[in-house]
C-alpha positions in Angstrom: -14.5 -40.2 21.7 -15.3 -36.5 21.9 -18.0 -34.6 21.0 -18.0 -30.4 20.2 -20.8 -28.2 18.3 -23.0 -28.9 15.7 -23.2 -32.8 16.8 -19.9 -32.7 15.1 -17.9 -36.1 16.3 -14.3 -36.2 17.2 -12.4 -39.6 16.0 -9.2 -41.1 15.2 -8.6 -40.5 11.2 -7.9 -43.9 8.9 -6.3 -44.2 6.1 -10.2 -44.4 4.2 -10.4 -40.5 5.0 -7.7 -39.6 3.1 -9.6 -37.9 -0.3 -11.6 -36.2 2.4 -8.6 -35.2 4.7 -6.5 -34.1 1.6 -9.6 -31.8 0.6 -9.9 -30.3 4.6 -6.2 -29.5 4.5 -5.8 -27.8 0.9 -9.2 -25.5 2.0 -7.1 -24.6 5.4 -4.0 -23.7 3.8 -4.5 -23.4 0.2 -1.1 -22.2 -0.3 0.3 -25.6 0.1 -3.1 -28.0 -1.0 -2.4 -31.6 -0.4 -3.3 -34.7 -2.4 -4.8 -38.1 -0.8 -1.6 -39.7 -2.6 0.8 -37.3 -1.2 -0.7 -37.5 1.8 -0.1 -41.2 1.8 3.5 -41.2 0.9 4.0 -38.9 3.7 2.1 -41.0 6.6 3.9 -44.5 5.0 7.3 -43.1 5.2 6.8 -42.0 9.3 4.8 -45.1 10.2 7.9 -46.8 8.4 11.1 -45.5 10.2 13.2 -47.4 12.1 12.7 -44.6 14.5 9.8 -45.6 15.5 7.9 -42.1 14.9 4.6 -41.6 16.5 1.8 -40.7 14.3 -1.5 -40.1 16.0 -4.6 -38.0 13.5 -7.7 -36.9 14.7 -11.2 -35.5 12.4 -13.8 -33.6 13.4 -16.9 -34.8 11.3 -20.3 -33.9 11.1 -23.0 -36.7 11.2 -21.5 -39.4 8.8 -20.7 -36.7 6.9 -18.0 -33.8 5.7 -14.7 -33.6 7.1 -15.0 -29.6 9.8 -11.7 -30.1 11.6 -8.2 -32.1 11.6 -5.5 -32.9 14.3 -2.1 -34.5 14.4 0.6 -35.7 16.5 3.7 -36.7 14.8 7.1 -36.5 15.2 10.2 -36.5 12.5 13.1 -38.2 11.7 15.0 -35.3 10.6 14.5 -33.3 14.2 14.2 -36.2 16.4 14.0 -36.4 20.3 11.9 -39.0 22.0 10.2 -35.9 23.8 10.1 -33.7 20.7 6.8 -33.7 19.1 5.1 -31.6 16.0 1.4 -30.7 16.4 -1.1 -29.8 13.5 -4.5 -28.3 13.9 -7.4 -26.9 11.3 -10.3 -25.9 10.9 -12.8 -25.6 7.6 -13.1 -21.7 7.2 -16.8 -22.0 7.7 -17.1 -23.8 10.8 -14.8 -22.0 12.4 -15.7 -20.3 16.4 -18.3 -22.9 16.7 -15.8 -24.9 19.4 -14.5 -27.6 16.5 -10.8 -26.1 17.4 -11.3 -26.1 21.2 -12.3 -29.6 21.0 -9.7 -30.8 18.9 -6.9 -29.3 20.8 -8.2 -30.6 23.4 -7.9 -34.2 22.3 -4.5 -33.4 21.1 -3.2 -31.7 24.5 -4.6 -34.8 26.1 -3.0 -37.3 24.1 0.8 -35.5 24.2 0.2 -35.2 28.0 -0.8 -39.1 28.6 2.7 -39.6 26.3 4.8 -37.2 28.7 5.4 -34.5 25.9 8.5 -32.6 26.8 8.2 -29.6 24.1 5.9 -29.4 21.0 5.9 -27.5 18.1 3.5 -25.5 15.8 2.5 -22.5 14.4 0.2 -20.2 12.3 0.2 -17.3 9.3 1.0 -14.0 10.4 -2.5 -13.1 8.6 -4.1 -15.4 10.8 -4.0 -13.9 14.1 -6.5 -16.2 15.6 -4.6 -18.8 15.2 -1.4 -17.1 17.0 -3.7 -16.2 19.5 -5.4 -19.7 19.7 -1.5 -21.2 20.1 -0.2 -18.7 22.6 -3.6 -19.3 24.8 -2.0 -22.6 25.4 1.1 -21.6 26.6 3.2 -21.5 22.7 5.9 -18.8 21.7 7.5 -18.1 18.9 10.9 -19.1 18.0 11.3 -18.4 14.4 9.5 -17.6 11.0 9.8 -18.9 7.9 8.1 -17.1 4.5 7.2 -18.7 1.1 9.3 -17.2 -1.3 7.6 -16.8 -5.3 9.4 -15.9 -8.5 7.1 -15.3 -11.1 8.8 -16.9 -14.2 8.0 -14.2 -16.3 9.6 -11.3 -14.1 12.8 -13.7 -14.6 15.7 -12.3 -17.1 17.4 -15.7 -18.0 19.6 -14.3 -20.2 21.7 -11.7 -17.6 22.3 -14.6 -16.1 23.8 -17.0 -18.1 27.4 -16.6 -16.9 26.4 -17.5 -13.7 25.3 -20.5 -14.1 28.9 -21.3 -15.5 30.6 -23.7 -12.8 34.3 -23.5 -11.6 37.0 -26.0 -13.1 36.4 -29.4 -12.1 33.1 -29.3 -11.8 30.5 -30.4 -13.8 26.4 -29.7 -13.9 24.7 -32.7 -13.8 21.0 -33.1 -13.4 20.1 -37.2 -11.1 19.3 -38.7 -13.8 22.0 -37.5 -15.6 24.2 -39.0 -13.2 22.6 -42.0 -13.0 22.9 -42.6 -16.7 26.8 -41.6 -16.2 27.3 -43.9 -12.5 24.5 -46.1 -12.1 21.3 -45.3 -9.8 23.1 -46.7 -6.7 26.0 -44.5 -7.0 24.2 -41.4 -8.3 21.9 -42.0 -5.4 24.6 -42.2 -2.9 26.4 -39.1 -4.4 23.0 -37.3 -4.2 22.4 -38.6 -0.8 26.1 -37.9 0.9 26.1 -34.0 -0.9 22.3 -33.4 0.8 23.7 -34.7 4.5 26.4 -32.2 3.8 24.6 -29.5 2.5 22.0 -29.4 5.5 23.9 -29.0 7.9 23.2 -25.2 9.0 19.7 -25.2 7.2 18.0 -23.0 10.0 15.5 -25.1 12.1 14.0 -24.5 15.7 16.2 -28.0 17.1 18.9 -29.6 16.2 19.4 -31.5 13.2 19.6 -35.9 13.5 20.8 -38.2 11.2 18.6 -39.0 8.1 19.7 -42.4 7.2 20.3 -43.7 3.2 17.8 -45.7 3.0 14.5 -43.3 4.8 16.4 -40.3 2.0 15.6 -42.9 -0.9 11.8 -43.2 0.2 10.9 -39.6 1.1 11.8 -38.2 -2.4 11.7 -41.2 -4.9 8.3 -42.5 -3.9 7.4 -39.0 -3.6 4.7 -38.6 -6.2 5.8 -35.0 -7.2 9.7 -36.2 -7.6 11.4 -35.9 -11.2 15.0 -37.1 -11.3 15.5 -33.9 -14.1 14.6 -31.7 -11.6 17.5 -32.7 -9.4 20.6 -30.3 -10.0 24.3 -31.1 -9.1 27.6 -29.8 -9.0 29.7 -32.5 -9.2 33.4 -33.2 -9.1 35.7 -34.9 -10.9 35.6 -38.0 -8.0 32.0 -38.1 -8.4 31.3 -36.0 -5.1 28.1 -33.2 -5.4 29.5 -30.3 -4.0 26.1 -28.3 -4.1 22.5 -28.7 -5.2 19.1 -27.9 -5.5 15.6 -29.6 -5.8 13.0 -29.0 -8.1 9.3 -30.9 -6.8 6.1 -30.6 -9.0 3.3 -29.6 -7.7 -0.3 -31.9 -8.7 -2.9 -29.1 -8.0 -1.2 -26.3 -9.7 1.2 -27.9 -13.2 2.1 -24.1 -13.6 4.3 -24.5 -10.5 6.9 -25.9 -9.8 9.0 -26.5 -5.3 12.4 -25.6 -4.3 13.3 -28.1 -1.9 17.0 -28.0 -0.5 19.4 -25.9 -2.3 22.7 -25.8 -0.8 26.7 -26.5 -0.9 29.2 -28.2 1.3 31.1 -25.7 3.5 34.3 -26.7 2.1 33.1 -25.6 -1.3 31.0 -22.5 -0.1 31.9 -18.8 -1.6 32.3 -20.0 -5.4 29.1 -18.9 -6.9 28.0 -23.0 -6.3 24.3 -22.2 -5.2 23.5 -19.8 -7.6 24.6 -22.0 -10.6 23.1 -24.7 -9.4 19.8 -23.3 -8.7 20.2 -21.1 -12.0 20.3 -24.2 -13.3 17.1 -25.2 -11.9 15.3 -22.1 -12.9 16.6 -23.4 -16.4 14.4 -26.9 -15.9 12.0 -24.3 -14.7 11.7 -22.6 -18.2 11.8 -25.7 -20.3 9.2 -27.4 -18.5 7.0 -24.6 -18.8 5.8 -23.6 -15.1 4.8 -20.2 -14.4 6.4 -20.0 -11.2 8.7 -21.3 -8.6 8.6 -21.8 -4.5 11.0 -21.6 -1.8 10.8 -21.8 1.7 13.5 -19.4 4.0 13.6 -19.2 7.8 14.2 -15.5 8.2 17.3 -15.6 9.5 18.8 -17.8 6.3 20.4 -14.4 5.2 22.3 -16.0 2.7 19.5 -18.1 0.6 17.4 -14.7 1.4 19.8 -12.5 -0.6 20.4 -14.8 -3.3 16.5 -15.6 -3.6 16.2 -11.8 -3.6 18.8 -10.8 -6.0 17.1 -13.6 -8.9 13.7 -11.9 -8.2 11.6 -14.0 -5.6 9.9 -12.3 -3.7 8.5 -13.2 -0.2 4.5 -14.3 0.5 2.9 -14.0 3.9 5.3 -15.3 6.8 4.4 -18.9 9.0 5.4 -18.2 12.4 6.9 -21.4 14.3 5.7 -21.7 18.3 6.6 -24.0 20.9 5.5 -25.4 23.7 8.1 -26.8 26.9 11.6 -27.6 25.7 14.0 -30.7 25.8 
């Protein structure tokens, strides 16, 4: 146990500080807030992979009392390697340059070191020198940026669009549940699942990508507590294979928006027009469900997604700049 400023005690979180640890976070980065039961979902789905992903979470409290700081040390299924890890750090706005951070990363460096870390990842807002500052300090570059991207829903001209959305012969616009009505959930999910493996495969990401097995795809989105089958878009063949698609998340802080997750299209079906329909498509759910805007998430160098986001109107936010420590 460590101890910083302000007789503020360092300790390993528990699953009891997650209300408190979901507030911390959405005050750090209210862009993206979190919820205690999203935060839950997430943490049960690591501590669950057959991976065996390490998950280690520190807090910074004061007394017996608020939540100042947070830590973590986690790795992911998606972007595995034994050595690989992915390290979080914040701070409450107001107790920040009192030493909180310091001491917390200092627990944190400790811990990857005693577990022979070979590289770790993590970053900070481009608005937020500080933390780039803090992070390259302790030896962290930067390898690549990713930006929110935001259409507002009323800047949106559905109509000039409509043809678009219109999908090539022998394919058909199916939303999950949809398909599951049509197939039955275990072969809409497997359809849903084997189109997502394909469509991922040159998503930009700062390692390389590792299998995401059936069964670890089924928990992260359907016991996800912002997942809506509806907002699941597919173009599907005749066969019953997706050829491209795009997710659609709610969002339980703000129910004016609504999060892209994956949107993409098997390379032997790329250069039809398949992303924008489907994500037209989307945008469509979008509308009828009433939300006031949508979010994406591009690396920078996703020129593609970029200039399709661009040309339906989003429009990028402030940029999250990835660093890394060491290599593997």
């Amino acid at each position: 146990m460590t101890r910083a400023a302000l007789n503020v005690t360092i300790r390993e979180a528990t699953d009891h500080d997650l209300p408190a640890l979901a507030e911390l976070l959405s005050v750090v980065n209210p862009r993206h807030p979190w919820t205690a039961e999203r935060l839950a979902h997430d943490l049960r789905t690591l501590r669950a992979d057959p991976l065996g992903l390490h998950v280690a979470q520190w807090v910074a409290q004061e007394g017996g009392g608020a939540l100042l700081g947070a830590a973590s040390a986690l790795q992911f299924g998606g972007m595995y390697h034994p050595g690989r890890y992915h390290a979080e750090l914040g701070v409450h706005p107001e107790a920040r340059a009192q030493g909180i951070g310091t001491a917390l990363a200092e627990v944190l460096g400790t811990h990857l070191q005693a577990r022979g870390a070979q590289e770790v990842l993590a970053g900070s807002y481009e608005d937020e020198p500080q933390g780039v500052a803090f992070l390259q300090a302790r030896g962290f570059t930067e390898v690549m940026r990713f930006f929110d991207n935001v259409l507002e829903m009323a800047d949106f001209d559905a109509p000039t669009w409509a043809q678009a959305e219109v999908l090539p012969r022998g394919l058909r616009l199916r939303s999950l549940a949809e398909l599951q009505a049509e197939q039955g959930r275990d072969a809409a999910l497997r359809a849903y699942y084997e189109g997502w493996v394909a469509a991922r495969e040159d998503v930009p990401r700062t390692g390389e990508a590792t299998p995401v097995p059936f069964e670890r795809f089924c928990q992260q989105r359907l016991d996800r507590p912002e997942f809506f089958p509806e907002g699941v878009l597919l173009a599907v063949t005749e066969e019953g294979e997706v050829a491209a698609l795009s997710e659609l998340y709610g969002d339980e802080h703000h129910p004016g928006r609504l999060n892209t997750g994956l949107t993409g299209t098997r390379r032997e079906w790329r250069r039809q027009g398949l992303a924008l329909a489907v994500k037209l498509a989307a945008l469509r759910v979008a509308r009828e469900r009433g939300a006031h805007e949508v979010w994406t998430g591009n690396a920078t160098t996703n020129a593609p997604m970029l200039a399709l986001n661009e040309r339906l109107g989003f429009r990028p936010r402030v940029a999250w700049i990835e660093m890394k420590w060491g290599g593997v």
